[in-house]
N, C-alpha and C positions, 0 to 999 in steps of 0.2 A: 424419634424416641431415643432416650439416652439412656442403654440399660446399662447398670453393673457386670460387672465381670462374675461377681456371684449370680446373678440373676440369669444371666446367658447360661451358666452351668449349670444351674437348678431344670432351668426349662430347658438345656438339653437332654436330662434323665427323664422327661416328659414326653419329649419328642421321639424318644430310643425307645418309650415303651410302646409305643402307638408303632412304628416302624415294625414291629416286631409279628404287628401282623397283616402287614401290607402281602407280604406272600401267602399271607391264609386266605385273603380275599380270591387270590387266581386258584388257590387251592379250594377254594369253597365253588368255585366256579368249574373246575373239573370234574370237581365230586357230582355236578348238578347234571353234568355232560354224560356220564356213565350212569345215573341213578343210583343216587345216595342212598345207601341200608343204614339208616341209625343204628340199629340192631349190632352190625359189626365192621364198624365205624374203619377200624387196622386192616382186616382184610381185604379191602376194596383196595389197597394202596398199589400192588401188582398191578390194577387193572387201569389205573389212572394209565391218562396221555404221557408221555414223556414230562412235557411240561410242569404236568401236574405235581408228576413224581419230584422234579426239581425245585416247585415251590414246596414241596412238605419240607426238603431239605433245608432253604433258607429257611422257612419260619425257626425250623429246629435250631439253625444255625444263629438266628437273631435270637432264641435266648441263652444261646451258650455266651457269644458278645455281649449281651446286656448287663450281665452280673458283672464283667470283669468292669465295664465301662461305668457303670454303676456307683461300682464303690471306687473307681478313680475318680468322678465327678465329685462326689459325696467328699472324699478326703479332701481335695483342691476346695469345695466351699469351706469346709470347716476348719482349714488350714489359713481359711481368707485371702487365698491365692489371688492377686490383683494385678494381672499381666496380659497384657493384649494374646500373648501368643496362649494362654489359657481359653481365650475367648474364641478365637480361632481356631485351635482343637477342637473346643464342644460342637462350634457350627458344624466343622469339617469331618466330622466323628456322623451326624446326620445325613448329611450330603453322600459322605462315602456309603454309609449302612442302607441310602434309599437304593444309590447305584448297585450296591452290590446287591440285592435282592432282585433286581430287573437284571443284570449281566446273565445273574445265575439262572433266572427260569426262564430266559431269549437263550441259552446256553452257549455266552462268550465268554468261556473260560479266562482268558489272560484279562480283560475286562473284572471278571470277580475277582482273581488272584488280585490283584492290583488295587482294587477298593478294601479286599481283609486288610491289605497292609496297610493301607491309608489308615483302616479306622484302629488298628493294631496302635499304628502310629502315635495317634492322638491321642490314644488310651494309655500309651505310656510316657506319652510327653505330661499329662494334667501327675498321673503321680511320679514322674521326678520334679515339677514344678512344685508340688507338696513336701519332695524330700528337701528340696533346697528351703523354703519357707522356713520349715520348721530346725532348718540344718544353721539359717540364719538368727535364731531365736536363740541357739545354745552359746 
């Protein structure tokens, strides 16, 4: 399959929103282990496993990442940013944000640090590959 450079980046803003709740699923899974009170959904959060308590944090964490990745994907499509290394960001923007959800709730620190900054990385590689684009238009 021969996708565009747009297309890899559209459906990596696809893939970043699903990721977002890979740590809710082990969080939904802790909640299940303590017996979940719909009623007061926040309060139970003290009582989770460790683990548990670390997947709330990456979920929270993936959508604090999501908006900034987001609108860096979003400006690189609409910028028509046509660069292998664009391409390679958005995969590697996924890849990094699955790992760092597993580093963080297996709790391997230097492992998480190391994937924020990959996908940190990526996120600011797609908008200076936008600033150049549009820097080459003027």
């Amino acid at each position: 399959m021969n996708w565009s450079v747009g297309a890899i980046v559209l459906y990596s803003i696809f893939v970043a929103s699903i990721l977002i709740y890979v740590p809710f699923l082990v969080l939904g899974y802790a909640r299940f282990q303590i017996g979940y009170n719909r009623f007061t959904p926040r309060a139970m959060l003290e009582k989770l496993p460790p683990y548990g308590q670390r997947a709330t944090w990456a979920h929270q964490n993936a959508f604090e990442t999501f908006m900034i990745y987001a609108s860096a994907a979003s400006i690189a499509y609409v910028t028509e940013v046509d660069s292998a290394l664009a391409s390679y960001a958005a995969i590697t923007f996924g890849v990094a944000r699955l790992l760092y959800s597993f580093f963080y709730i297996v709790n391997f620190p230097l492992g998480r640090s190391l994937m924020f900054a990959t996908g940190q990385l990526c996120t600011y590689c797609l908008f200076i590959l936008s600033f150049l684009k549009i820097q080459a238009t003027f």
